[in-house]
C-alpha positions in Angstrom: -45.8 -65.3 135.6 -46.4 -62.1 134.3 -48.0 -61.9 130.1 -45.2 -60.8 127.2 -46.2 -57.3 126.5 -46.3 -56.8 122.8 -42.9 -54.9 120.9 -43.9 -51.5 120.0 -42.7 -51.6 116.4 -42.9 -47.4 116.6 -41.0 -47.0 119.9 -38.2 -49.5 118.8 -37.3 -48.1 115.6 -37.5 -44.4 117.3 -35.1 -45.6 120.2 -33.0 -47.5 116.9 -33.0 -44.1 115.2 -31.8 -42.3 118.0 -28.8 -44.2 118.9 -27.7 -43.9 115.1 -28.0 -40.1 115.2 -25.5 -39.9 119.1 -23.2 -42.5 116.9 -23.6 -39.9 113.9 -22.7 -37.0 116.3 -20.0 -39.2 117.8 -18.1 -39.9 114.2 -18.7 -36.2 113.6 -16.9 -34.5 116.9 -14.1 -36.9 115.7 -14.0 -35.7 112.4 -13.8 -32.6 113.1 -11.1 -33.5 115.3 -9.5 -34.7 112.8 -9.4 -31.9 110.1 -8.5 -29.6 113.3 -5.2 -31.6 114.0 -4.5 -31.7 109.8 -4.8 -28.0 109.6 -2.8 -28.1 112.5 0.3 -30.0 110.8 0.2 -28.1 107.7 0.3 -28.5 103.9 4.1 -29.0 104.6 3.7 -32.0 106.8 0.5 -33.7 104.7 1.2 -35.0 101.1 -2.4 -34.8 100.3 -3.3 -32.2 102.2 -6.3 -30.2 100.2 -7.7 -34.0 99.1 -8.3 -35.1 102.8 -9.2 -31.5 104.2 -11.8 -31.7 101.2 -13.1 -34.9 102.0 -13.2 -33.8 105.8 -16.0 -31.0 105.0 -17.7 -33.2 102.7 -18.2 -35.8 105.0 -19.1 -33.6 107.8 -21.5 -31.6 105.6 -23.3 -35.4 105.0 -22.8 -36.2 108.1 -25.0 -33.0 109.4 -27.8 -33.4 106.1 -27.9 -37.3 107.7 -28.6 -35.5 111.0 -31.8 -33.8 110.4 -32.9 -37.1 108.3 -32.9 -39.2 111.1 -34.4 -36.3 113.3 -37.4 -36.4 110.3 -37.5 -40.2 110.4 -37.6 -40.5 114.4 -40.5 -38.5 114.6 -42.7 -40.3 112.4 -45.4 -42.7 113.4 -44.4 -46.0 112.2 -48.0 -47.5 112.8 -49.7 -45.2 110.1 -49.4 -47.7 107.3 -50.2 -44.8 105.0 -46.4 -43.5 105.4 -44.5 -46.5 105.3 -43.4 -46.3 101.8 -42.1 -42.9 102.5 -40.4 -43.9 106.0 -38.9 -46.9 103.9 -37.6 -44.7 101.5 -36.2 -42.2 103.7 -34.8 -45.1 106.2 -32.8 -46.2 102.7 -31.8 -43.0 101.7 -29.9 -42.6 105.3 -28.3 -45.9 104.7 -27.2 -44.8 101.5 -25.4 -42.1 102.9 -23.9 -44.0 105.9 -22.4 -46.2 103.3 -21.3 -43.0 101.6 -19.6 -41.7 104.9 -18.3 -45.1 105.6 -16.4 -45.4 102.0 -15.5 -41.6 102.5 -14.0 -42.2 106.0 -11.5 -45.2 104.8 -10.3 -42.7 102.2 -9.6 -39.7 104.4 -7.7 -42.2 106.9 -5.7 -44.2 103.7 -4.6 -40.5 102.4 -3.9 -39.6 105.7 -1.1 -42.2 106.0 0.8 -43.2 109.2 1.1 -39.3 110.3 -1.9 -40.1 113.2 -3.5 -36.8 111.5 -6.8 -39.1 110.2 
């Protein structure tokens, strides 16, 4: 029977921060789609069409800013002890701003109504 190596506390939360930046990218690429097919329609077509363009750019400026963040965070060494209270406030601020996104994405889609634009 072969030993249990030990979890690599550093490699894990590198490989963690990794897939949340391709999910980042992912929600990105569809927002952009998204403000593509709106400017598509029209002002004519959209009710609130400068409100959920705005909110489009805003969240895909975050959305970029929360980018580079977990780039910074991922290459960090988790084992210097010295940097964890930095890493644990950089790992909350990019929470923060998922939330952020999150709360700013049901809003684009509820002011986008029924049209299929958001």
């Amino acid at each position: 029977m072969k030993p249990i190596k030990k979890l690599d506390v550093n490699s894990y939360a590198t490989r963690k921060t990794i897939a949340m930046g391709l999910l980042n990218i992912a929600l990105m690429i569809a927002n952009i789609e998204k403000t593509k097919s709106i400017i598509q329609k029209g002002s004519k077509q959209q009710q609130f069409y400068f409100f959920i363009i705005s909110l489009l750019v805003l969240v895909i400026l975050i959305q970029i800013g929360l980018a580079f963040l977990l780039l910074f965070v991922g290459k960090m060494n988790l084992n210097n002890k010295t940097r964890h209270s930095k890493l644990d406030l950089w790992n909350n601020t990019a929470i923060l701003l998922i939330v952020l996104i999150t709360v700013m994405q049901i809003f684009a889609s509820s002011f986008a109504g029924s049209s299929g634009a958001a």
